[in-house]
MARSEKE-546167 format. One record per residue (C-alpha): residue number from 1; residue in three letters; x, y, z. Coordinates in Angstrom, 1 decimal. Layout:
N
<pt><i>NUM</i><aa>ALA</aa><c1>X</c1><c2>Y</c2><c3>Z</c3></pt>
...
This chain:
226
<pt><i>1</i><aa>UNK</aa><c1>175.5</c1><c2>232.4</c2><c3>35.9</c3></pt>
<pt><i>2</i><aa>UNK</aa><c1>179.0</c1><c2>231.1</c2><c3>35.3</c3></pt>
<pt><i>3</i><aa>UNK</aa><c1>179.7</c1><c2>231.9</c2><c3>39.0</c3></pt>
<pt><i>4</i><aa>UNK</aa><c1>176.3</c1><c2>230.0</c2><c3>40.4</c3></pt>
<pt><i>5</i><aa>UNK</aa><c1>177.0</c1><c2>226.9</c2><c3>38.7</c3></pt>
<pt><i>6</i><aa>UNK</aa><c1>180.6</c1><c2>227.2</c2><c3>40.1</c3></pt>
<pt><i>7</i><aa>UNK</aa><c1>179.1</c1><c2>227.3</c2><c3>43.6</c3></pt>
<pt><i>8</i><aa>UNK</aa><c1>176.7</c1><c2>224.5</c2><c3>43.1</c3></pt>
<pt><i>9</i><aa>UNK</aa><c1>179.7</c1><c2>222.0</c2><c3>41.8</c3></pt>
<pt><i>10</i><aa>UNK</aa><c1>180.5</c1><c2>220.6</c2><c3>45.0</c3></pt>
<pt><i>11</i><aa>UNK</aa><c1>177.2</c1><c2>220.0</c2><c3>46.2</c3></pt>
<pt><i>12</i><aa>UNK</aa><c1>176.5</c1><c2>218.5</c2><c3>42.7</c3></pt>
<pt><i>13</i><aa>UNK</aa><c1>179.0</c1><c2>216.3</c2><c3>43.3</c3></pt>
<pt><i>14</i><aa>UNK</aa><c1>178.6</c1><c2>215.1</c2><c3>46.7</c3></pt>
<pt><i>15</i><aa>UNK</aa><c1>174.8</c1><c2>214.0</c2><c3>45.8</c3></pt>
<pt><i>16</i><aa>UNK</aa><c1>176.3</c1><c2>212.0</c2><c3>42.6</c3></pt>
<pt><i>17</i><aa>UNK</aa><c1>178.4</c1><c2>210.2</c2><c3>45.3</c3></pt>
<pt><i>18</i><aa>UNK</aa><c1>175.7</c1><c2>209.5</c2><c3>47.5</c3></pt>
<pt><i>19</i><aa>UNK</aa><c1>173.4</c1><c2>208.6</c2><c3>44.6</c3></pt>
<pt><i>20</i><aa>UNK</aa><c1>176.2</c1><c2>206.0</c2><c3>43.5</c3></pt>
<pt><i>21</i><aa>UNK</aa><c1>177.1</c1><c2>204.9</c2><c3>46.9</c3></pt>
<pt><i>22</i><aa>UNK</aa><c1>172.9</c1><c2>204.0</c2><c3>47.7</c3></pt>
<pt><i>23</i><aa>UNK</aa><c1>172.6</c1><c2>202.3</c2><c3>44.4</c3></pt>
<pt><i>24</i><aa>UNK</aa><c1>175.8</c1><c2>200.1</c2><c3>45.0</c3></pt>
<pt><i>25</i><aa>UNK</aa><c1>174.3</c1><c2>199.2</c2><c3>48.3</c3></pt>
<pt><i>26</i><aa>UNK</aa><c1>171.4</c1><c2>198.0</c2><c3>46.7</c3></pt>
<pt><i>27</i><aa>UNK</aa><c1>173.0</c1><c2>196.0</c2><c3>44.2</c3></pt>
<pt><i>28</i><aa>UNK</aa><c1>175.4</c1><c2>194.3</c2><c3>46.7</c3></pt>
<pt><i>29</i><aa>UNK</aa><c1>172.2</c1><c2>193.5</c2><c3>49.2</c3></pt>
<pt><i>30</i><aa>UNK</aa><c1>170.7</c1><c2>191.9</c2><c3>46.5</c3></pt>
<pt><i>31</i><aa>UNK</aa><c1>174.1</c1><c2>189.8</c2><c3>45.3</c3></pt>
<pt><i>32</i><aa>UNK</aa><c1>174.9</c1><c2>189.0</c2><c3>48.8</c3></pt>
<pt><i>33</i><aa>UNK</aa><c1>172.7</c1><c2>188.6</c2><c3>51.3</c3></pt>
<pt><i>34</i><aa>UNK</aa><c1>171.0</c1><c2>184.8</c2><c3>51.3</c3></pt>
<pt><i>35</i><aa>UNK</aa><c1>169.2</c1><c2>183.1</c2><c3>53.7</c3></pt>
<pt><i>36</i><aa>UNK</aa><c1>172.2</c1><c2>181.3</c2><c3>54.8</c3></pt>
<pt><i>37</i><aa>UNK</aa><c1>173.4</c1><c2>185.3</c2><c3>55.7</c3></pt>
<pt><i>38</i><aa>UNK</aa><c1>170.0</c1><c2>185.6</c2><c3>57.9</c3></pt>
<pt><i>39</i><aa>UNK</aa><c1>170.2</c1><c2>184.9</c2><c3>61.7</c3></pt>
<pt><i>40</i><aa>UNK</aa><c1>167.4</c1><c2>182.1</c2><c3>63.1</c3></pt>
<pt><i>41</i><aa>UNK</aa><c1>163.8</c1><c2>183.4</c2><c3>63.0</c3></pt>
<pt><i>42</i><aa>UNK</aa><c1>165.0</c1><c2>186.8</c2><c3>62.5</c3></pt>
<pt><i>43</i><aa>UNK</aa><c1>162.5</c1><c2>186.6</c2><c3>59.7</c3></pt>
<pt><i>44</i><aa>UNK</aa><c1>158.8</c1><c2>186.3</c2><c3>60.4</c3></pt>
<pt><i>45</i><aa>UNK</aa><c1>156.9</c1><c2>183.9</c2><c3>57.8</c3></pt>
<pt><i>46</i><aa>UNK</aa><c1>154.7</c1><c2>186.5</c2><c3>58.1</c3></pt>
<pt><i>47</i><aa>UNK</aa><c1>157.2</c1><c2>188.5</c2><c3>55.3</c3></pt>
<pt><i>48</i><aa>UNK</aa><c1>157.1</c1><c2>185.5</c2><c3>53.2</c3></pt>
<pt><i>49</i><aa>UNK</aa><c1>155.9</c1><c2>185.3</c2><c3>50.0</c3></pt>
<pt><i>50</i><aa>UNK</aa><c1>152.7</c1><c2>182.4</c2><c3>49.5</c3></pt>
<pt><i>51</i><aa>UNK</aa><c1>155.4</c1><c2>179.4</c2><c3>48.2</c3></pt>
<pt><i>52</i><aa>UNK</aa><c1>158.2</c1><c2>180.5</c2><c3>48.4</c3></pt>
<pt><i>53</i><aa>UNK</aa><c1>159.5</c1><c2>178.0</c2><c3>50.6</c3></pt>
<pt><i>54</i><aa>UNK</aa><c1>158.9</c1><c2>174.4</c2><c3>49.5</c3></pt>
<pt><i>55</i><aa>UNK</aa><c1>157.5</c1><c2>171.3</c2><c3>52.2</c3></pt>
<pt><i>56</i><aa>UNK</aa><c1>160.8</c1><c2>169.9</c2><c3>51.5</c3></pt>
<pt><i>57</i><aa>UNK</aa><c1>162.5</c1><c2>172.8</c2><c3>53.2</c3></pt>
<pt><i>58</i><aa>UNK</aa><c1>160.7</c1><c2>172.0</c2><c3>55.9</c3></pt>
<pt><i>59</i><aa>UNK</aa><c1>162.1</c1><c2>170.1</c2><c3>59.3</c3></pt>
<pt><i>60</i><aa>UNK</aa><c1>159.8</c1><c2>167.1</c2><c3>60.3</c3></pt>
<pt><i>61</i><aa>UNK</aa><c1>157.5</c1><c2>167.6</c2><c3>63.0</c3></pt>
<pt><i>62</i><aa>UNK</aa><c1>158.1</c1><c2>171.6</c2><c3>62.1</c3></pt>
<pt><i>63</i><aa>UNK</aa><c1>154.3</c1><c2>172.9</c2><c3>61.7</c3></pt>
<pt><i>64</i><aa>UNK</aa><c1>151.6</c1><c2>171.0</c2><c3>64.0</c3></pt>
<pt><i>65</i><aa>UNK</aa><c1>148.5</c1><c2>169.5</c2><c3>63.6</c3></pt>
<pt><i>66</i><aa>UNK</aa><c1>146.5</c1><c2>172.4</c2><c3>65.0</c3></pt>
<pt><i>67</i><aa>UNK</aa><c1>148.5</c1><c2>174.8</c2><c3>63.1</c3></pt>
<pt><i>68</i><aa>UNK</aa><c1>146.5</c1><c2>173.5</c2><c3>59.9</c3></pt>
<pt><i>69</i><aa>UNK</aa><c1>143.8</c1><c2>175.3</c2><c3>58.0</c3></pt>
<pt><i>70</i><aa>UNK</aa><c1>140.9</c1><c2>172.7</c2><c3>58.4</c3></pt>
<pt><i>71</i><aa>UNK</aa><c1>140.8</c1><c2>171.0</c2><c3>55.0</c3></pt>
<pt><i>72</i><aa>UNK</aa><c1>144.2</c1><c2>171.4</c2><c3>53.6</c3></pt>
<pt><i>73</i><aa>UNK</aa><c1>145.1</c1><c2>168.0</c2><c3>53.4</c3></pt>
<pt><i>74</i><aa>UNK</aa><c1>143.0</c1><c2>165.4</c2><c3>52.1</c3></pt>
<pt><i>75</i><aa>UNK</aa><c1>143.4</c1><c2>161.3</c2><c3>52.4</c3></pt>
<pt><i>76</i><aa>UNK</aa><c1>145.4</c1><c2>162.1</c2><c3>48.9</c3></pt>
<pt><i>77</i><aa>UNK</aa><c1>148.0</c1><c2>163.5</c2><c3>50.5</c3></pt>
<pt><i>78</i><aa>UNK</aa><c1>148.6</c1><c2>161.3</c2><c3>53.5</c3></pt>
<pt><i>79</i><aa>UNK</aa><c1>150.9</c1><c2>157.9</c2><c3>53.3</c3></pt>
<pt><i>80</i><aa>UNK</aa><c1>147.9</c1><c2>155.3</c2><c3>54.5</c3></pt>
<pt><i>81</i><aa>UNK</aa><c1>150.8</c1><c2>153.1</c2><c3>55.8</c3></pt>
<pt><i>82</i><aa>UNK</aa><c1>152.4</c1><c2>155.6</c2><c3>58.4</c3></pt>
<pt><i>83</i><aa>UNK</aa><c1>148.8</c1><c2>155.9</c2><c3>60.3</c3></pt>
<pt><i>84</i><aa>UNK</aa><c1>147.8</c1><c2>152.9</c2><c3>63.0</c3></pt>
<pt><i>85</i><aa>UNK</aa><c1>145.0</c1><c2>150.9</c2><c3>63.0</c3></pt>
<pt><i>86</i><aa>UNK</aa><c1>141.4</c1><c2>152.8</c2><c3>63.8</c3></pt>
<pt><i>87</i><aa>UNK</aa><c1>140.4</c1><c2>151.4</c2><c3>67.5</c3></pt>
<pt><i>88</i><aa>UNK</aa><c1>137.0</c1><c2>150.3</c2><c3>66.0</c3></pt>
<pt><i>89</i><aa>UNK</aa><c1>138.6</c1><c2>148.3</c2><c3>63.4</c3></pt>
<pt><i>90</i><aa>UNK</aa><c1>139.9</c1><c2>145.5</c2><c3>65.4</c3></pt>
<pt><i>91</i><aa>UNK</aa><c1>136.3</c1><c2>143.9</c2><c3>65.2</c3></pt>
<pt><i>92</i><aa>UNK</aa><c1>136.8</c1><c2>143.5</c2><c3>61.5</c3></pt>
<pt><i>93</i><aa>UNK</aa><c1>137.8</c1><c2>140.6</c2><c3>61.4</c3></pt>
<pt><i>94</i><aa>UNK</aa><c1>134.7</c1><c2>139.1</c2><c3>63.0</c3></pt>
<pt><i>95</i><aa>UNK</aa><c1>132.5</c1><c2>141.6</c2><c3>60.9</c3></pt>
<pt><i>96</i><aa>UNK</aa><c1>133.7</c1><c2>139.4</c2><c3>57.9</c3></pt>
<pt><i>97</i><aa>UNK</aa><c1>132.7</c1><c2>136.1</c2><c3>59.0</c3></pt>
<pt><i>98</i><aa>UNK</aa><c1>129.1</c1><c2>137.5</c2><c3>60.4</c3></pt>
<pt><i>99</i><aa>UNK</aa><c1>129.2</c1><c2>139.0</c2><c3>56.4</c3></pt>
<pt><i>100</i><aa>UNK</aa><c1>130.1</c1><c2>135.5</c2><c3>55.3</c3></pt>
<pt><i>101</i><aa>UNK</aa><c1>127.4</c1><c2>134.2</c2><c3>57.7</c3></pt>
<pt><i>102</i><aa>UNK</aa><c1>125.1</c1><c2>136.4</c2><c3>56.0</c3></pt>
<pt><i>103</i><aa>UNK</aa><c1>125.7</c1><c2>135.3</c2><c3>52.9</c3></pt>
<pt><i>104</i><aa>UNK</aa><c1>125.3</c1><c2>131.6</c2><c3>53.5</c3></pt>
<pt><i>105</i><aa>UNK</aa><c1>121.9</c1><c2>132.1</c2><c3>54.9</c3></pt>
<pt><i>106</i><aa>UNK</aa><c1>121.3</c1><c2>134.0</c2><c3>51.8</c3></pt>
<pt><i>107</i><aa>UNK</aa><c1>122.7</c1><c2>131.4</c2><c3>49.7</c3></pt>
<pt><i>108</i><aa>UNK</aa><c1>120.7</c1><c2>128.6</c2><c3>51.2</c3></pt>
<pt><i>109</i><aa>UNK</aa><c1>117.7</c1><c2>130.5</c2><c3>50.5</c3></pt>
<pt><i>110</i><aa>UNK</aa><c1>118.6</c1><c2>130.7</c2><c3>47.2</c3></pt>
<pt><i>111</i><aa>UNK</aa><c1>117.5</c1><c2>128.4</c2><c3>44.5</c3></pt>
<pt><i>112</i><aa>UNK</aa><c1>120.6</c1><c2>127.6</c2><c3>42.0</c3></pt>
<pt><i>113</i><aa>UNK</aa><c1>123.2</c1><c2>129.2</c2><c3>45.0</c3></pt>
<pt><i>114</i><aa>UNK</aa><c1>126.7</c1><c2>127.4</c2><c3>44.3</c3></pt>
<pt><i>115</i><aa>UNK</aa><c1>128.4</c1><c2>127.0</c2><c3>48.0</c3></pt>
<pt><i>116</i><aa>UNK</aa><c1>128.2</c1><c2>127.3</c2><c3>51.6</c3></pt>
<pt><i>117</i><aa>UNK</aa><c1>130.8</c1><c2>126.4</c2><c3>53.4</c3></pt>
<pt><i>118</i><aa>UNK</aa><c1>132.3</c1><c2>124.2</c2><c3>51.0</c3></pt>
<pt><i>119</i><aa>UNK</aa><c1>129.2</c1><c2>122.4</c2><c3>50.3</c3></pt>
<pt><i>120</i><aa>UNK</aa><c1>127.4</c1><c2>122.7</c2><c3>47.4</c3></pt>
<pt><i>121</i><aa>UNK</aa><c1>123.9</c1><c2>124.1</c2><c3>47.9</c3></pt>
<pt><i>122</i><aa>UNK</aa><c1>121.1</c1><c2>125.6</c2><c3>46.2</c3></pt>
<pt><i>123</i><aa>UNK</aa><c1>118.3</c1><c2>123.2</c2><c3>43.9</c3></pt>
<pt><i>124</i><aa>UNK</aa><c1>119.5</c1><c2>120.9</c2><c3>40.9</c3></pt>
<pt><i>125</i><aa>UNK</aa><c1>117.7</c1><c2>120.5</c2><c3>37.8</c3></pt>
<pt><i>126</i><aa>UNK</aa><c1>114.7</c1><c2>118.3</c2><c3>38.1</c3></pt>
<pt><i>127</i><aa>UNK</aa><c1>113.7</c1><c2>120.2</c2><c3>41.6</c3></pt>
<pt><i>128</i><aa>UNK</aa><c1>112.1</c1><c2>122.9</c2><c3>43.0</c3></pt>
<pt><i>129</i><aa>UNK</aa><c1>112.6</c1><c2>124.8</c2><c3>46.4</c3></pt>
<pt><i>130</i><aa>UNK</aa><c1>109.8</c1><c2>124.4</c2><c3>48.6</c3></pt>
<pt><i>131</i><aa>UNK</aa><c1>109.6</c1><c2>124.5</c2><c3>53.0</c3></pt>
<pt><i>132</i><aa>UNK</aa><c1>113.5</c1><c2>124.4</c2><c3>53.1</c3></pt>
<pt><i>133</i><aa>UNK</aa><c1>114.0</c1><c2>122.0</c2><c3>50.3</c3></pt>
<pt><i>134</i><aa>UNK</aa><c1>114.7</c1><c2>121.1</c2><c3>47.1</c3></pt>
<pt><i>135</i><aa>UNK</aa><c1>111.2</c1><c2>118.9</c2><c3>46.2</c3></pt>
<pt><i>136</i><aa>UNK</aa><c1>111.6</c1><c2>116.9</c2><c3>42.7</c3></pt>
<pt><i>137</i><aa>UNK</aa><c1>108.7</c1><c2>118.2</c2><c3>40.2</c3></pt>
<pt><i>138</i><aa>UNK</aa><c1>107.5</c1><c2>114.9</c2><c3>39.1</c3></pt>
<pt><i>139</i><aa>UNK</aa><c1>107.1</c1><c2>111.8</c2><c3>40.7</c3></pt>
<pt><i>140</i><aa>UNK</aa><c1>109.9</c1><c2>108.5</c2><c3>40.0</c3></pt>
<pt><i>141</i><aa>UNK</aa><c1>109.0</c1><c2>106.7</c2><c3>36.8</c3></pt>
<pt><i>142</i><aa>UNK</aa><c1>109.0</c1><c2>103.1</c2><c3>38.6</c3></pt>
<pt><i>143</i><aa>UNK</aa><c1>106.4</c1><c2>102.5</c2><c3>41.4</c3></pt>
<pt><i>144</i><aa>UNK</aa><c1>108.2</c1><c2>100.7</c2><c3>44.3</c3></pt>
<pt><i>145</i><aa>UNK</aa><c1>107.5</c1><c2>99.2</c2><c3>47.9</c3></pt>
<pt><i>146</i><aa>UNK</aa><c1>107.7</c1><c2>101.9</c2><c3>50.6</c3></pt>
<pt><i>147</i><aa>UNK</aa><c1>111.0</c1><c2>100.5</c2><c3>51.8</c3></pt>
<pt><i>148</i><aa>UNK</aa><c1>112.6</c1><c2>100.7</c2><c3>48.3</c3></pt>
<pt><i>149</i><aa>UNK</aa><c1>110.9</c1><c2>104.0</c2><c3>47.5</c3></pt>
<pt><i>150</i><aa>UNK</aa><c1>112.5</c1><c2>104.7</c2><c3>50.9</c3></pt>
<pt><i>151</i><aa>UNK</aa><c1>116.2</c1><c2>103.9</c2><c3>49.6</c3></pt>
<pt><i>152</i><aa>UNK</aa><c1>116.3</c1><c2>105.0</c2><c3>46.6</c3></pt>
<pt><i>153</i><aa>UNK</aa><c1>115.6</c1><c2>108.9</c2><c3>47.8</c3></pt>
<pt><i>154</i><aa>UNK</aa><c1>118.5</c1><c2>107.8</c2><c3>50.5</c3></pt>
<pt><i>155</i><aa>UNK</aa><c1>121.1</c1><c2>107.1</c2><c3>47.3</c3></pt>
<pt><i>156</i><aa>UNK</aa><c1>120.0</c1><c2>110.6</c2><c3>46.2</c3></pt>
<pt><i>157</i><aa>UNK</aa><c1>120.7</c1><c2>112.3</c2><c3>49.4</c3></pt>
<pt><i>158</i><aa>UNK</aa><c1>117.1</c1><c2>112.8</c2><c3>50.2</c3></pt>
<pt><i>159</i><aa>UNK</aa><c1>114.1</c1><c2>111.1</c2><c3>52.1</c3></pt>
<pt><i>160</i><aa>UNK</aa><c1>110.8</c1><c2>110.8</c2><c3>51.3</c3></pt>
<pt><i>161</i><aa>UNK</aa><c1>108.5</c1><c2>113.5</c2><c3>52.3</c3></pt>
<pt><i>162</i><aa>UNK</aa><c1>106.4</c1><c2>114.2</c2><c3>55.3</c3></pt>
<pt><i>163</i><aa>UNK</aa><c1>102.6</c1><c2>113.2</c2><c3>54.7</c3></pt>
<pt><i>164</i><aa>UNK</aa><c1>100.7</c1><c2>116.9</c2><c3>55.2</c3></pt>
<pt><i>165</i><aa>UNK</aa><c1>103.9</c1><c2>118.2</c2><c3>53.1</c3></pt>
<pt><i>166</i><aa>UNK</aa><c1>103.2</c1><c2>116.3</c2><c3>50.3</c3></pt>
<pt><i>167</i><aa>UNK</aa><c1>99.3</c1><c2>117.1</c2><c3>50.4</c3></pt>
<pt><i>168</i><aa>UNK</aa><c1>100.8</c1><c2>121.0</c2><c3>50.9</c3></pt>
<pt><i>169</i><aa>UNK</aa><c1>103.2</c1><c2>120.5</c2><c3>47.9</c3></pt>
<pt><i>170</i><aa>UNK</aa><c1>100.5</c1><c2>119.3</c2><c3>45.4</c3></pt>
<pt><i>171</i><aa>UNK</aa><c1>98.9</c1><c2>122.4</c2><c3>46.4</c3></pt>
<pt><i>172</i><aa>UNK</aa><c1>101.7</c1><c2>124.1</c2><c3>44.7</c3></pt>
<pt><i>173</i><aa>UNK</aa><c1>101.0</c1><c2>125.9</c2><c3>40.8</c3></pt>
<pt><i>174</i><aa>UNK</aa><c1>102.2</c1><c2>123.3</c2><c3>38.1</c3></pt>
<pt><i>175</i><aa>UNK</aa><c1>102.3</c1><c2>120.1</c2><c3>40.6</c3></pt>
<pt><i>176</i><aa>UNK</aa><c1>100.4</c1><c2>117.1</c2><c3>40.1</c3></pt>
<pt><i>177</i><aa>UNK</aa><c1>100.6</c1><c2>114.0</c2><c3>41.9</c3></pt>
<pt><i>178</i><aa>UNK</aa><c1>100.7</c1><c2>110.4</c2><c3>40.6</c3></pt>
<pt><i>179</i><aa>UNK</aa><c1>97.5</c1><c2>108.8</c2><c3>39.6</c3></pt>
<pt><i>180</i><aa>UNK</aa><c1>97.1</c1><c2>105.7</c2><c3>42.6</c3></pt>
<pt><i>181</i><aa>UNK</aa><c1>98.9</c1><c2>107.8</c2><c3>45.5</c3></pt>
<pt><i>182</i><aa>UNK</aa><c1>102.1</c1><c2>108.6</c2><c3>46.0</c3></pt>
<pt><i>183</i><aa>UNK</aa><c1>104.3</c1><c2>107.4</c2><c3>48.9</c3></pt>
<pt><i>184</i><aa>UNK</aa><c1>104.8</c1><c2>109.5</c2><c3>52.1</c3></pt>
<pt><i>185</i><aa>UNK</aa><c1>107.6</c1><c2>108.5</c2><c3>54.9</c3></pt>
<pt><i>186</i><aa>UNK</aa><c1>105.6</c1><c2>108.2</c2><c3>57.7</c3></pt>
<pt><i>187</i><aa>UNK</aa><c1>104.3</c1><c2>105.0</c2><c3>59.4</c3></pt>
<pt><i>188</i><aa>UNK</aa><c1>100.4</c1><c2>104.9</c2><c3>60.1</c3></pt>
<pt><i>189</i><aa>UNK</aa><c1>100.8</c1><c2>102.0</c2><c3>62.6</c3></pt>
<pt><i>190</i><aa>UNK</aa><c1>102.5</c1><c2>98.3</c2><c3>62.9</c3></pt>
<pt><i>191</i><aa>UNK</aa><c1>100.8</c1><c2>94.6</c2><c3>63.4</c3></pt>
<pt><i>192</i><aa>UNK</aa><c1>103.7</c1><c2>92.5</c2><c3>63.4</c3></pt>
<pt><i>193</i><aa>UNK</aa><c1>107.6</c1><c2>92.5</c2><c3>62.3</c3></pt>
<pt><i>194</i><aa>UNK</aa><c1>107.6</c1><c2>94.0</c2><c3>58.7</c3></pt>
<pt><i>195</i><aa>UNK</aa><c1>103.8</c1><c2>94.3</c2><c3>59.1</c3></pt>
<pt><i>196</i><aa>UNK</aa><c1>102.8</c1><c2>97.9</c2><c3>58.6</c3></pt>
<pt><i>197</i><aa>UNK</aa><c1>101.5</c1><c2>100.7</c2><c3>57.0</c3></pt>
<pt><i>198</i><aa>UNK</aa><c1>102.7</c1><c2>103.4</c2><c3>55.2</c3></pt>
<pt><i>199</i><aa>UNK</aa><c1>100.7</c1><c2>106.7</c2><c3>54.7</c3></pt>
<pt><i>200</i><aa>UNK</aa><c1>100.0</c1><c2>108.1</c2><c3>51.1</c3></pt>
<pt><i>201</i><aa>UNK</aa><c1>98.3</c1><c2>111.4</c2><c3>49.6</c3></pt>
<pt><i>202</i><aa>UNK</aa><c1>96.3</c1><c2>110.9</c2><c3>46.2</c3></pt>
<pt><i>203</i><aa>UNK</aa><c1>96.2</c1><c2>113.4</c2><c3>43.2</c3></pt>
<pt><i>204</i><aa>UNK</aa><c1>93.1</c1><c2>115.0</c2><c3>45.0</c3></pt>
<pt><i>205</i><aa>UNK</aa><c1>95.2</c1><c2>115.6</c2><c3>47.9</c3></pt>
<pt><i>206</i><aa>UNK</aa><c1>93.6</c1><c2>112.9</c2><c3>50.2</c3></pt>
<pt><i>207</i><aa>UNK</aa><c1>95.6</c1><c2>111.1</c2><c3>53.0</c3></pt>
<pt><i>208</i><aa>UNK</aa><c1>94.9</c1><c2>107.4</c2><c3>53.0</c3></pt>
<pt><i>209</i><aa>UNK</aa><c1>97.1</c1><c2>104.4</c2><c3>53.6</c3></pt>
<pt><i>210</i><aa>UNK</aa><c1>98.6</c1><c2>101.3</c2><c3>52.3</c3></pt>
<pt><i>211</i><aa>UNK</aa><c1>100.7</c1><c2>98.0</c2><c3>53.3</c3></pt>
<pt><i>212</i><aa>UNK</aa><c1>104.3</c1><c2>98.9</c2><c3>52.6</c3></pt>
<pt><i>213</i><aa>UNK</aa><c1>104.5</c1><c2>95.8</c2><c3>51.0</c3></pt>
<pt><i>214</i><aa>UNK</aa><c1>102.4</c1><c2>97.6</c2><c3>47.9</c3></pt>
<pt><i>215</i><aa>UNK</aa><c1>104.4</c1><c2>99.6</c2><c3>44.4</c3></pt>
<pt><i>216</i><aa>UNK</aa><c1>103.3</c1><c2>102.9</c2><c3>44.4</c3></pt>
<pt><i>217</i><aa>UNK</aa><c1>105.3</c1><c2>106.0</c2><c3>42.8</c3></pt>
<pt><i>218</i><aa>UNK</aa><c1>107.0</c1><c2>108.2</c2><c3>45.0</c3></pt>
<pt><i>219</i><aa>UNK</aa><c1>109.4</c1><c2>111.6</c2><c3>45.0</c3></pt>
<pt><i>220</i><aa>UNK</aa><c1>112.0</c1><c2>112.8</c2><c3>46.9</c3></pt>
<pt><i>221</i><aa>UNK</aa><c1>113.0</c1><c2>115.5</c2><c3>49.3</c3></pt>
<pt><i>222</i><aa>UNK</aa><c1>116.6</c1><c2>116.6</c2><c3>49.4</c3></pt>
<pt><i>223</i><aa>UNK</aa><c1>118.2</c1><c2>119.0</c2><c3>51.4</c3></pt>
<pt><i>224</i><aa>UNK</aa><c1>119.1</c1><c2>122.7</c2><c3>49.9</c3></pt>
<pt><i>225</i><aa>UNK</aa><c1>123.0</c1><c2>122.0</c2><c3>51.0</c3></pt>
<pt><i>226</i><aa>UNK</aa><c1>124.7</c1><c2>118.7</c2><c3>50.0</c3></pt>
């Protein structure tokens, strides 16, 4: 036995060495070698490991477009400033003042609507909107000659109303007209300078007619916008 082991010594020996020698390799491959050590694209990213190579490691412009996964970025992850403008959004501009024109219709529809343009609009207290308008609910407190019934809706930015609108008005749920007719602004017919007639609608809704020289009670029509 003693001579067997004597005869395997050397062979012994030579696989310690080699078993030393592979295990130093080892450890100095891992010590040494870096990817500074590695030759360009001798390294597939194929044998890379999923993040092991941050986007800041990256060169700019190094992966395309079409060599994304659809989905991988989202509006998140992309700097808004760096894209240009979309082709159909150099209309917007003109999309916000049809928007604004929009809402000025809308707002001169409105009763109690604030502006439009600058102007005020919409119906004050005291009126109520009807064909376009703002109509006042009850009838002035002092009866006056058609001419002064005339200016005093002028001073208030109004007019007095068309005949068949009035009679349609007092049609309207929670309108009465004044007892003795109420003043319309249109002229029946003329007979001299200052000689005329001035047509007026009764509580009944009746169309009828008097000098304009006569007091009768009246109520204005003023515009929506102001």
């Amino acid at each position: 036995m003693g001579k067997g082991l004597r005869r395997q010594a050397p062979a012994l020996v030579v696989a310690g060495l080699a078993l030393v020698v592979a295990l130093s390799g080892t450890v100095y491959a891992a010590g040494k070698i870096s990817g500074r050590t590695l030759k360009v694209k001798s390294l597939p990213g194929n044998r890379l490991a999923l993040g092991s190579v941050p986007g800041n490691r990256l060169k700019p412009g190094a992966i395309r477009g079409g060599q994304l996964a659809p989905g991988s970025i989202t509006g998140i992850q992309i700097d808004a400033s760096t894209l240009g403008q979309v082709p159909t959004a150099v209309h917007a501009e003109s999309a916000e003042s049809a928007r604004d024109a929009e809402t000025a219709l809308n707002a001169a529809n409105a009763q109690n609507a604030t502006t439009v343009n600058g102007y005020e609009a919409g119906c004050k207290a005291g009126t109520s909107p009807f064909a376009g308008a703002c109509w006042q609910t009850t009838e002035s407190g002092t009866a006056l000659s058609a001419p002064a019934a005339a200016a005093s809706c002028a001073n208030r930015g109004g007019e007095l109303p068309g005949a068949l609108a009035l009679v349609a008005f007092s049609q309207q749920p929670g309108v009465t007209l004044a007892a003795g007719d109420e003043w319309s602004g249109d002229v029946t017919n003329v007979s001299g300078v200052d000689l005329y007639a001035v047509i007026t609608v009764s509580s009944s809704a009746e169309v009828s007619s008097a000098l304009s020289t006569a007091t009768k009670k009246f109520r204005c029509v003023i515009p929506l916008v102001g």
